[in-house]
ROGULO-632305 format. One line per 2 residues: number of its first residue (from 0); their letters; for each residue x, y, z of C-alpha. Coordinates in steps of 0.05 Angstrom, whole numbers, padded with zeros to 5 digits. Layout:
BEGIN
NUM = A = X/Y/Z  ...
// end
This chain:
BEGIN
0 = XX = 00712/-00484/00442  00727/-00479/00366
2 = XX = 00682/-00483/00303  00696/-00546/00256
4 = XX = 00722/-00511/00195  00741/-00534/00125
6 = XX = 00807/-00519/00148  00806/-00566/00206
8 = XX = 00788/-00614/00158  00843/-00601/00115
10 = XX = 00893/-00613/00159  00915/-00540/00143
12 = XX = 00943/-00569/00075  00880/-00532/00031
14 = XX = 00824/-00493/00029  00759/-00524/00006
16 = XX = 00756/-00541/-00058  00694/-00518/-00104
18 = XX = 00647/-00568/-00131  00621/-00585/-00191
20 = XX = 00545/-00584/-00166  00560/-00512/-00143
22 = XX = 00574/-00537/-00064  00643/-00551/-00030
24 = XX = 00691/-00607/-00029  00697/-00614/00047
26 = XX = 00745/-00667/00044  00817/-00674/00054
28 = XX = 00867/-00656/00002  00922/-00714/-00012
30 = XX = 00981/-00718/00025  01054/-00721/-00007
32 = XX = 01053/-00792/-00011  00980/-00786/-00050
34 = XX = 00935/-00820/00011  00887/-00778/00049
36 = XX = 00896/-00754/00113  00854/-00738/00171
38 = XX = 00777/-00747/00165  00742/-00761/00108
40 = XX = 00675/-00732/00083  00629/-00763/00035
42 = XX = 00585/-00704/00014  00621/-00678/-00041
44 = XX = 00605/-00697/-00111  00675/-00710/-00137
46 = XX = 00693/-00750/-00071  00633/-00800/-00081
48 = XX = 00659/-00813/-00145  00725/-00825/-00130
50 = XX = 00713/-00866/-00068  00663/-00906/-00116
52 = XX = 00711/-00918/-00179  00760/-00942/-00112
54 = XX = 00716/-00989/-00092  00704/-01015/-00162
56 = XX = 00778/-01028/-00160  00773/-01067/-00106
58 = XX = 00718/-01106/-00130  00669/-01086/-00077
60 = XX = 00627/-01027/-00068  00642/-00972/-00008
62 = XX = 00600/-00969/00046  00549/-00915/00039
64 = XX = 00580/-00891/-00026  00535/-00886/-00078
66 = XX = 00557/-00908/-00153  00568/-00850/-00204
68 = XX = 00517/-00871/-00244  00462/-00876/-00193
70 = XX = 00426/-00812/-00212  00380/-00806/-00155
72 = XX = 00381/-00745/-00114  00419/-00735/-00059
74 = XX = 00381/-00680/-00021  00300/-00683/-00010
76 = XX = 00270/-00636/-00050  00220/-00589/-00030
78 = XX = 00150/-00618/-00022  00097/-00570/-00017
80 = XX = 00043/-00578/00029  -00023/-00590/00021
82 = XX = -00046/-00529/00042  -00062/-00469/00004
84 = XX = -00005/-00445/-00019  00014/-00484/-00090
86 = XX = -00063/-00464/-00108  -00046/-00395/-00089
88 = XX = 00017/-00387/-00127  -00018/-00416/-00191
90 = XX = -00074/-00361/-00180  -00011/-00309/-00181
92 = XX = 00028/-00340/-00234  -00042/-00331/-00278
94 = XX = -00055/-00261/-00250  00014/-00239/-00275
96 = XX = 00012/-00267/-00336  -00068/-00236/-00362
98 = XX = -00046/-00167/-00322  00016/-00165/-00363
100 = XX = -00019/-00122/-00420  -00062/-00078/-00374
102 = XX = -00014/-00064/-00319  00064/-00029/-00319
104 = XX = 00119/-00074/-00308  00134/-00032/-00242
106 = XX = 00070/-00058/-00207  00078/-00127/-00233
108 = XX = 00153/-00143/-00207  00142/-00152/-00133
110 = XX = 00087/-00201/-00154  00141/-00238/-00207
112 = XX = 00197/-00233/-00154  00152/-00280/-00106
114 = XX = 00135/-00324/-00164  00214/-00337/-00175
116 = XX = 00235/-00330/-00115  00175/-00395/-00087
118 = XX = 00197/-00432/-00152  00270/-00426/-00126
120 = XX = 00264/-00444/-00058  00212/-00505/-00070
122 = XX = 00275/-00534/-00121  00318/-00536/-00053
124 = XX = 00317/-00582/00008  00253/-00581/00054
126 = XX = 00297/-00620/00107  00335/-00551/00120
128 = XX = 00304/-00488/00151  00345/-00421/00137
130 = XX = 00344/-00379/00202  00386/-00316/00195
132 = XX = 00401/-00275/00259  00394/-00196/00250
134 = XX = 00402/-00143/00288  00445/-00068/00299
136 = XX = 00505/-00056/00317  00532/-00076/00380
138 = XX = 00464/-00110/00399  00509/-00182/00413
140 = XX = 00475/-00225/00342  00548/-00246/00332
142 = XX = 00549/-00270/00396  00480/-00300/00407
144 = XX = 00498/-00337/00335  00558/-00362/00371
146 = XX = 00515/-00391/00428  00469/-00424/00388
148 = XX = 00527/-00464/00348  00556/-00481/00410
150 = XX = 00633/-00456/00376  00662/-00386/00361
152 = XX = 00645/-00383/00295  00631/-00309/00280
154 = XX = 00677/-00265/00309  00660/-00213/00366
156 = XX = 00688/-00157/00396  00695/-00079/00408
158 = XX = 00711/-00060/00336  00650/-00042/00291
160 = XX = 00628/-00069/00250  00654/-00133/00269
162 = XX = 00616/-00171/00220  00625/-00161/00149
164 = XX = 00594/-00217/00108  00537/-00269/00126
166 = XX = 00561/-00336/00162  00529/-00400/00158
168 = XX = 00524/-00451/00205  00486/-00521/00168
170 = XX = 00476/-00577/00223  00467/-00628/00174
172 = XX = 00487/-00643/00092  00457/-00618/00038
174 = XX = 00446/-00548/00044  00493/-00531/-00012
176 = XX = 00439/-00507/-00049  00411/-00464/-00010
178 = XX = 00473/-00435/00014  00491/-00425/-00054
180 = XX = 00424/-00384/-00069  00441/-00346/-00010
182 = XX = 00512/-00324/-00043  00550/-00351/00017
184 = XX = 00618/-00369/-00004  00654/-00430/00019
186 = XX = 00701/-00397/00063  00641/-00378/00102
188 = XX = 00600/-00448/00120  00612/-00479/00176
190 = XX = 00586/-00537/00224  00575/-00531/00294
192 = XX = 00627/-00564/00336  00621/-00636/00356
194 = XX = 00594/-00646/00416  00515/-00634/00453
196 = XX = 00501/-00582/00410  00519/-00617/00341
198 = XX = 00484/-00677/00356  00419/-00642/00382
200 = XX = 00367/-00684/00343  00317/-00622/00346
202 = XX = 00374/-00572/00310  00376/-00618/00254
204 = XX = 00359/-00588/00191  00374/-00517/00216
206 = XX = 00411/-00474/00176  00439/-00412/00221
208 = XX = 00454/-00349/00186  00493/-00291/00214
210 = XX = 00484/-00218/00184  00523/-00161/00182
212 = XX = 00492/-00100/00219  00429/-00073/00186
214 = XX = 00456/00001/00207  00521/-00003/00194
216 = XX = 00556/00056/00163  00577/00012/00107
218 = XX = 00523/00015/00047  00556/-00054/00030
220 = XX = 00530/-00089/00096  00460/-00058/00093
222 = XX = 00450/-00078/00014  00474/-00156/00037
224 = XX = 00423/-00161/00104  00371/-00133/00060
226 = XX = 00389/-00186/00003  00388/-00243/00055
228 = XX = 00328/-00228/00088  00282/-00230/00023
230 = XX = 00310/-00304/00020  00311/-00342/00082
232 = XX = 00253/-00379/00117  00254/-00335/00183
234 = XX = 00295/-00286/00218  00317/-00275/00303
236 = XX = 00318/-00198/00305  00366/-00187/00370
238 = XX = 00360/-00120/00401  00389/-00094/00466
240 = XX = 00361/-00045/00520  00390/00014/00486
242 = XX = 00368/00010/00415  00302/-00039/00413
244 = XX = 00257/00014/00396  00307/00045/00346
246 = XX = 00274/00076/00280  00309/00052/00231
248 = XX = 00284/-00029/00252  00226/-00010/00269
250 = XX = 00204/00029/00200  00249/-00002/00152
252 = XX = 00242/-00078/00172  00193/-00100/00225
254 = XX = 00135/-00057/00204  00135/-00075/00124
256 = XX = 00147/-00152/00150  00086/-00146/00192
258 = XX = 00054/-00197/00151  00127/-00249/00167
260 = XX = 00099/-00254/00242  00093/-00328/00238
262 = XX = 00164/-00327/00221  00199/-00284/00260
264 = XX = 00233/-00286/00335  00244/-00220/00368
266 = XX = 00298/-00234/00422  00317/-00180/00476
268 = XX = 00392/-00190/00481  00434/-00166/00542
270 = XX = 00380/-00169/00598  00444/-00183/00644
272 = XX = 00456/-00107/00644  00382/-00088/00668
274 = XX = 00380/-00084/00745  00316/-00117/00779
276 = XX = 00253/-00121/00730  00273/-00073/00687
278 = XX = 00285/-00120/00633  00218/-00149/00644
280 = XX = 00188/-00070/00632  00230/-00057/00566
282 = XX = 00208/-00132/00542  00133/-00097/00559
284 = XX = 00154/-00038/00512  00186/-00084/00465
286 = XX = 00116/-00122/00454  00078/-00051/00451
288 = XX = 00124/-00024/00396  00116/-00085/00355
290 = XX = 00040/-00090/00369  00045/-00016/00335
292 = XX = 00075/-00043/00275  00014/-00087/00265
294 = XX = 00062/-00149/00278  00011/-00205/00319
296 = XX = 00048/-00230/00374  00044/-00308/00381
298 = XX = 00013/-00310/00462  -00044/-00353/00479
300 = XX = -00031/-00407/00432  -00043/-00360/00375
302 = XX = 00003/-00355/00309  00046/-00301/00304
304 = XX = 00116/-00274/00329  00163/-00297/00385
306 = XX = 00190/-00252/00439  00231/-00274/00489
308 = XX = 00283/-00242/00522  00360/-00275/00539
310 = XX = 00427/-00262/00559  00474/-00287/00502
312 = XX = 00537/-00270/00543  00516/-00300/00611
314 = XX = 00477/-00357/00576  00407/-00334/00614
316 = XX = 00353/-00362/00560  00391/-00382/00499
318 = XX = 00378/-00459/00515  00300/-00436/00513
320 = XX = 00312/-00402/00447  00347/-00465/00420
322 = XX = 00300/-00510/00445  00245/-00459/00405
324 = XX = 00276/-00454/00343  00289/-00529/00350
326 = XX = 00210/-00547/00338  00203/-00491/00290
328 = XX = 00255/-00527/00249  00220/-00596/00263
330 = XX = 00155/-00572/00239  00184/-00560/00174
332 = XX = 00134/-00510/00144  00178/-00446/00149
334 = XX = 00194/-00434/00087  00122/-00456/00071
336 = XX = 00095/-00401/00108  00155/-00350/00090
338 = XX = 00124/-00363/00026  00049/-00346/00043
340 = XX = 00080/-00287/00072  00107/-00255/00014
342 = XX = 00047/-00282/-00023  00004/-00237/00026
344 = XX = 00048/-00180/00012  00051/-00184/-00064
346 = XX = -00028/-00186/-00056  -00039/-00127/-00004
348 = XX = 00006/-00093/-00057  -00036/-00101/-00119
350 = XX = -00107/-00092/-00079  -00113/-00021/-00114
352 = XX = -00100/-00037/-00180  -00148/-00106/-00169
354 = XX = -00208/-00084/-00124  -00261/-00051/-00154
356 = XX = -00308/00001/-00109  -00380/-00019/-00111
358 = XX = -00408/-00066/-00175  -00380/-00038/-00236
360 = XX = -00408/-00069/-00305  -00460/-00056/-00363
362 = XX = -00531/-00052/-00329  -00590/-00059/-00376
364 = XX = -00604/00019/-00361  -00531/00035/-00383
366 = XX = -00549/00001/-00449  -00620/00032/-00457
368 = XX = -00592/00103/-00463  -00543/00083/-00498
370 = XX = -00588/00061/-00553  -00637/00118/-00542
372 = XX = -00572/00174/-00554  -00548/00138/-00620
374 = XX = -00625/00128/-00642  -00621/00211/-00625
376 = XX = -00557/00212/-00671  -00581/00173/-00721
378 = XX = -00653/00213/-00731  -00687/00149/-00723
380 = XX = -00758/00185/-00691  -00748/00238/-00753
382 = XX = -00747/00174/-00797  -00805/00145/-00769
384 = XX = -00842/00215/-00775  -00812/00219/-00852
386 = XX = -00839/00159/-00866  -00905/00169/-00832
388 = XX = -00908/00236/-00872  -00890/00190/-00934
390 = XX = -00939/00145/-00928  -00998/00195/-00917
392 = XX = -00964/00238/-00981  -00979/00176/-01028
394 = XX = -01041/00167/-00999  -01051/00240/-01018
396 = XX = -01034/00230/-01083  -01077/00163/-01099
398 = XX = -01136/00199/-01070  -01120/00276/-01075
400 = XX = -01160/00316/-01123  -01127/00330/-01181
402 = XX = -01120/00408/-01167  -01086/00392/-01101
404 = XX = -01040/00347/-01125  -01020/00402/-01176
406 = XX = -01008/00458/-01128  -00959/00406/-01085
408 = XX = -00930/00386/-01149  -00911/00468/-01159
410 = XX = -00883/00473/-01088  -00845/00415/-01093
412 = XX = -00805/00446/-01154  -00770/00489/-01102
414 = XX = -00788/00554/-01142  -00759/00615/-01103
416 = XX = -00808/00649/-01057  -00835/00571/-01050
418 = XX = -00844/00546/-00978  -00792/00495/-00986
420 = XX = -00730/00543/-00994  -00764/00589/-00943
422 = XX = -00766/00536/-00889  -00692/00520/-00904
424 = XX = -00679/00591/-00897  -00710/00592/-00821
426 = XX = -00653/00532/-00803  -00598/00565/-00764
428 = XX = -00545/00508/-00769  -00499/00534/-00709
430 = XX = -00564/00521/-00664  -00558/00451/-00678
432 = XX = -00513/00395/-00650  -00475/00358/-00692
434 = XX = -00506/00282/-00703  -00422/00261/-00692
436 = XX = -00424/00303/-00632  -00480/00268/-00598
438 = XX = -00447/00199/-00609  -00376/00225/-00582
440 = XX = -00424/00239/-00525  -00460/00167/-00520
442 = XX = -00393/00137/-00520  -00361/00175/-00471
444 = XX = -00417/00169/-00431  -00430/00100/-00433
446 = XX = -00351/00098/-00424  -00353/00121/-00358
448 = XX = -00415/00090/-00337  -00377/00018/-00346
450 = XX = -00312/00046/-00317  -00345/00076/-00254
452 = XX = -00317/00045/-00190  -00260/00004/-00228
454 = XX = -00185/00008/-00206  -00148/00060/-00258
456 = XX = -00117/00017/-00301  -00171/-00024/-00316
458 = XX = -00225/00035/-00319  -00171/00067/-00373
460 = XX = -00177/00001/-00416  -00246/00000/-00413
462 = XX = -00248/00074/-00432  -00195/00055/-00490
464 = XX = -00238/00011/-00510  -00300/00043/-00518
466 = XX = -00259/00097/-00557  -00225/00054/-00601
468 = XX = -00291/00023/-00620  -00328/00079/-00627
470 = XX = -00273/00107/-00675  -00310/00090/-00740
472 = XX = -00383/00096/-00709  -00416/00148/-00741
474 = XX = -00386/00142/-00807  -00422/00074/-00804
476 = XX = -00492/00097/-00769  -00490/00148/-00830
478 = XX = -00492/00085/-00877  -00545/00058/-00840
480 = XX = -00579/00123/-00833  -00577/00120/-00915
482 = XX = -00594/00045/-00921  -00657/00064/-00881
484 = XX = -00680/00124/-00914  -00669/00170/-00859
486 = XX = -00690/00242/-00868  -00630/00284/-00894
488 = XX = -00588/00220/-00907  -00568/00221/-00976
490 = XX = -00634/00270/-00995  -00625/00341/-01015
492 = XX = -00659/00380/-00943  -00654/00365/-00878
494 = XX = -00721/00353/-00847  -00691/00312/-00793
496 = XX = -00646/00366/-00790  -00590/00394/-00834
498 = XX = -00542/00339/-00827  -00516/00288/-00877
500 = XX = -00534/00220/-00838  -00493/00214/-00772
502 = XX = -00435/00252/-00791  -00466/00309/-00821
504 = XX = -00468/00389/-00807  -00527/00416/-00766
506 = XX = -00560/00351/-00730  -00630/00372/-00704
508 = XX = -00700/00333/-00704  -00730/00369/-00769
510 = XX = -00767/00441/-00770  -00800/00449/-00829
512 = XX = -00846/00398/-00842  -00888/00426/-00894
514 = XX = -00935/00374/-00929  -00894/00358/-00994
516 = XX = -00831/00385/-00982  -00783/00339/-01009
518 = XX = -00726/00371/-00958  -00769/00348/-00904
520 = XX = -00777/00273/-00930  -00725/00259/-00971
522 = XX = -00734/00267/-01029  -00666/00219/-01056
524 = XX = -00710/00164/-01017  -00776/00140/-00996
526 = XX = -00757/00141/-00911  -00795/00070/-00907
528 = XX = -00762/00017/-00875  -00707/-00024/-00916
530 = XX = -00711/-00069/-00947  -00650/-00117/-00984
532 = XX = -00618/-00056/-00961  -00653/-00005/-01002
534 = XX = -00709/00039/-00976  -00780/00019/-01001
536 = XX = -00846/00054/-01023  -00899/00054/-00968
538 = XX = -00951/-00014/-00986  -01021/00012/-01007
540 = XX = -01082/-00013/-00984  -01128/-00061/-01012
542 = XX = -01176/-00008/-01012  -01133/00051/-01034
544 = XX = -01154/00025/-01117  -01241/00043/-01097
546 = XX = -01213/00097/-01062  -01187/00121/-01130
548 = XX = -01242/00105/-01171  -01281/00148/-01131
550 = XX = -01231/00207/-01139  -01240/00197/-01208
552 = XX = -01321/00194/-01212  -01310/00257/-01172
554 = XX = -01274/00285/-01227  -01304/00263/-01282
556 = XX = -01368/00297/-01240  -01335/00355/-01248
558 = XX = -01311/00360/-01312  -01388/00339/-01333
560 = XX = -01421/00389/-01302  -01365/00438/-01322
562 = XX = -01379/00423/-01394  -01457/00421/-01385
564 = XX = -01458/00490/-01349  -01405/00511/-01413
566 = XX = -01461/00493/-01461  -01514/00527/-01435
568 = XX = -01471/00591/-01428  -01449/00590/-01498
570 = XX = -01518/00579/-01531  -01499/00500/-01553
572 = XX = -01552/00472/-01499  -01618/00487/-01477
574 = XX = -01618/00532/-01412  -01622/00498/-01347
576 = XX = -01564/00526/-01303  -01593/00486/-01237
578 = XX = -01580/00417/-01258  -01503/00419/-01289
580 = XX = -01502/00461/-01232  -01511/00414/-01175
582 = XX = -01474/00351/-01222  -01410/00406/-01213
584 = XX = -01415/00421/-01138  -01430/00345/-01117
586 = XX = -01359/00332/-01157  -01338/00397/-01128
588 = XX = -01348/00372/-01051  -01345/00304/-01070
590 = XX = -01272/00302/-01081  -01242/00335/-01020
592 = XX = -01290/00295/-00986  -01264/00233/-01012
594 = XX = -01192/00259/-00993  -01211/00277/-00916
596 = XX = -01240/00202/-00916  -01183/00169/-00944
598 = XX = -01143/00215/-00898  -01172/00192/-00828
600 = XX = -01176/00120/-00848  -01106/00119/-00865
602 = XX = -01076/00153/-00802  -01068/00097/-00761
604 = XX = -01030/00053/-00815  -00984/00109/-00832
606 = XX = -00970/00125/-00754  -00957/00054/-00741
608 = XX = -00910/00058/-00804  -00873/00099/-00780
610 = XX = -00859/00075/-00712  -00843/-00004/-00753
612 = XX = -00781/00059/-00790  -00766/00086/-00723
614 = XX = -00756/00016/-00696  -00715/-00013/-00747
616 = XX = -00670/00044/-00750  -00662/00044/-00681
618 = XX = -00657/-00029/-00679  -00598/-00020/-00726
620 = XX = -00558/00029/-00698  -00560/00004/-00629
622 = XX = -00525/-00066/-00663  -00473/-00023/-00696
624 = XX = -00464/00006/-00627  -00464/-00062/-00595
626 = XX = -00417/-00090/-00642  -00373/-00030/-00636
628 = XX = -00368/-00011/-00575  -00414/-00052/-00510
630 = XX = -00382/-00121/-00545  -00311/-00090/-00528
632 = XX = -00327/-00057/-00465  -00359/-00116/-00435
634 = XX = -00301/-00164/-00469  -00252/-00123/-00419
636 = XX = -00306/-00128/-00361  -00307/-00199/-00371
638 = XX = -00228/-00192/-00369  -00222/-00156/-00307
640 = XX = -00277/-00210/-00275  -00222/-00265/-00295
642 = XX = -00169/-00231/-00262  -00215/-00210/-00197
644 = XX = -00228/-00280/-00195  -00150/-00295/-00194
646 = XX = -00136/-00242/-00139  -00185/-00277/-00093
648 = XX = -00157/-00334/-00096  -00086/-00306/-00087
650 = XX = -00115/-00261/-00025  -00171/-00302/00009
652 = XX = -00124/-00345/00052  -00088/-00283/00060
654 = XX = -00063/-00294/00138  -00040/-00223/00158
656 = XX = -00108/-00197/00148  -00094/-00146/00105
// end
């Protein structure tokens, strides 16, 4: 029994004739006298039109010949199901496309190669299943293909290889397409012979494929079957007694298409050779290697492969194979689950770069010491103790005796030998850490902290950005450091320690706070809180003016008994050294007294002034932070949860388990 070939159809007078929709012109060529001979065929797009511009002629239209201008299709297009796969490929398609800037293009192609390969296949026919037959050399695929068809249409024999190129075998019309996007040339489609096989109603729709050897010695052969099989719906691996638990299958091609279980048929081929139950042993073997390769075997009424074992030479099991791949092609969700296959694949693929280890993210803690170590860079508790010192400084000079305030005056003119330029003296500026230092540090930190547990590319763009962010930070806590007031920010010291803001050149908390000393305060500004921007005096209280007034009776105490006690000395008043003086000594104790009171009552307003300093100058450099660097960090957190959330959907329906 012979194969129906093009050139049967031909009459021998032709080959088939290339399309214009990229199939075949199966029909016959015109004879010498210009009618057609032999049978004619209707499936080719230049024949419909002729035989339709024909029957125009003769004023009636062909029977089953559709007019040239009737635009509808001719083949079924593929309908997805309503399952999850079209929900699935959208998650994907998204995935790819917000990954693209995070992620190589290396680890990204197997996951766009599914994406146009689905949007290929679900252009073509869903009538047609593609079923190619595989196997190694000499394992009888040629001749199992052959059995199938019902003709000798690939050729067998002793010579290897003996196939060279794929053949097709379409039981029905309009598989063009998919032939086409299997590069099968025309020379190489055929139809099964008329007869039982051809006009099995459970074979229509099938699409047989038959491969070259998957070990032959030509590199040719192996790049085609390796081609094929990444296209069509399901594959019959055939292996024989001898080589069934061969390597080369078993690590190249049935272990990485595990996951294909629900669309592949492992057939033992030449069981006619095995004496008693041998064959039924190696089929035993067969199902414990492939159990090995993680492929689920479809027993029990469970999904998954189909192994069988046959005799394609005697006949011995090939009608139960036909009858097999018969309702697998009825069922009509092959290529559906082909699909979810390499779906499952893409996603076991990209799990590492996707799946993050534990919870990683921001906490509040995370952001707490954050904000404490740039409040540390910054100097904000040597601001707040500046301007506590500030405040109880004015106070000293409102109600200060007068020779007080005159010795503080001297010391704050820096004189040398004063203690001002002897505390500056005791700094050692290689003890301290550099304010830019200590934020490099908070970054990286923080970095890390929100990167912890993430996959590596997205823990490196979170670290990027954190970096990039952080690029201008101090330079911009420095400003803020001199908006405030801060101690050693735009002064002439460094109280808060020798540094110039956040960027300057010792760092440090202050060490030489000496009442007065402009290098410990500031002396360029006031270290209160800002405000409009600008650092502001300390406010005095309501009482601060009888607080004065009483400094001054003090004084003028003083100066009266003073003068009194001068009198008498001189001759100018009448003796009486006991009254002037005890006028002198109550202005005498009087006055410090008046300065101890004013200094315990205001204690408590200057310490909470300077914790209202601390605050806003920590308040404001943990917003330059946030702005800078948490808003960016937690803008690609947010951007890996949007892509997480893609990759569940891609892998949740995920049906190898993986």
């Amino acid at each position: 029994m012979t194969a129906v070939t093009d050139e049967d159809h031909d009459n021998g007078a032709a080959k088939a004739r290339p399309r214009k929709d990229g199939g075949r012109e199966d029909g016959p060529t015109p004879g010498p006298d210009g009618e057609r001979t032999g049978r004619r065929w209707d499936d080719g797009l230049i024949a419909r039109r002729a035989a339709a511009a024909e029957a125009r002629r003769g004023g009636e239209p062909g029977p089953g010949v559709p007019d040239e201008d009737d635009v509808r299709p001719q083949v079924e297009a593929y309908v997805p199901s309503g399952g999850p796969l079209p929900a699935r490929l959208d998650a994907l398609r998204e995935l790819v496309g917000l990954s693209r800037a995070r992620l190589d293009r290396d680890t990204l192609a197997e996951a766009g190669r599914v994406l146009d390969e689905a949007a290929a296949r679900q252009r073509l026919s869903s009538r047609h299943t593609v079923v190619a037959v595989a196997g190694a050399t000499g394992s009888g695929k040629s001749t199992l293909f052959n059995a199938l068809a019902g003709a000798q249409i690939s050729d067998t024999g002793l010579r290897r290889p003996t196939t060279s190129q794929p053949i097709a075998c379409s039981w029905t019309d309009g598989a063009a397409g998919l032939l086409d996007r299997l590069a099968i040339p025309g020379r190489l489609r055929r139809r099964p012979h008329p007869g039982p096989v051809a006009s099995d109603e459970v074979l229509q729709g099938l699409v047989l494929v038959d491969l070259p050897d998957h070990d032959s010695a030509a590199t040719e052969h192996r790049e085609q079957v390796d081609r094929v099989l990444a296209l069509v719906d399901a594959v019959i691996w055939v292996v024989d007694p001898e080589k069934y638990a061969d390597a080369a299958l078993h690590e190249r091609y049935l272990r990485p298409l595990a996951g294909h279980a629900e669309v592949t048929f492992v057939v033992l081929n030449q069981t006619d050779r095995l004496p008693g139950e041998a064959a039924d042993l190696v089929l035993d073997d067969l199902r414990r290697l492939l159990d090995e390769d993680g492929i689920a075997l479809g027993e029990h009424g469970e999904p998954g492969a189909t192994v069988m074992s046959l005799s394609a030479l005697t006949g011995d099991g090939v009608p139960e194979l036909r009858e097999m791949v018969g309702r697998f092609v009825q069922d009509r969700t092959a290529a559906t689950r082909r699909l979810s296959a390499d779906v499952d694949a893409a996603a076991a693929r990209l799990r590492p770069v996707y799946v993050a280890e534990g919870r990683p993210g921001l906490g509040e803690r995370a952001r707490e010491e954050f904000t404490d170590r740039l409040a540390e860079a910054v100097g904000a508790a040597a601001a707040g103790q500046a301007a506590e010192r500030e405040w109880r400084r004015n106070a000293g000079r409102a109600c200060g005796t007068p020779w007080l305030r005159l010795w503080r005056w001297y010391e704050s003119r820096g004189l040398p030998g004063s203690l001002d330029r002897m505390g500056q003296a005791l700094i050692p500026p290689e003890e301290e850490l550099t304010a830019r230092q200590r934020v490099e540090q908070a970054v990286r930190i923080v970095a890390d902290e929100a990167a912890d547990g993430l996959p590596g590319p997205w823990a490196q763009a979170v670290r990027e950005a954190a970096f990039s962010g952080a690029k201008g930070l101090p330079e911009a806590l420095d400003e803020l450091a001199v908006k405030a007031g801060a101690p050693g920010a735009g002064g002439r010291g460094g109280g808060a320690g020798r540094r110039s803001g956040a960027t300057g050149r010792g760092g440090g908390s202050g060490r030489h706070d000496q009442p007065g000393s402009d290098g410990a305060e500031g002396r360029g500004s006031r270290g209160g809180p800002p405000v409009g921007g600008r650092p502001a005096k300390p406010p005095r209280p309501k009482w601060w003016p009888a607080a004065v007034l009483a400094q001054v009776s003090m004084t003028l105490i003083q100066i009266f008994g003073g003068l009194w006690l001068v009198g008498q000395i001189i001759g100018v008043l009448e003796p009486g050294l006991v009254t002037p003086a005890l006028i002198m000594l109550a202005g005498v104790v009087g006055g410090p007294l008046v300065e101890w009171s004013c200094a315990a009552a205001i204690r408590g307003p200057a310490r909470r002034y300077g914790q209202d300093a601390e605050r806003r100058l920590r308040e404001a450099a943990a917003a330059c932070g946030r702005a800078r660097v948490l808003d960016p960090v937690a803008a690609e957190l947010v951007r890996y949860r949007e892509v997480r959330e893609r990759y569940v959907t891609v892998a949740e329906f995920s049906t190898t388990g993986r």
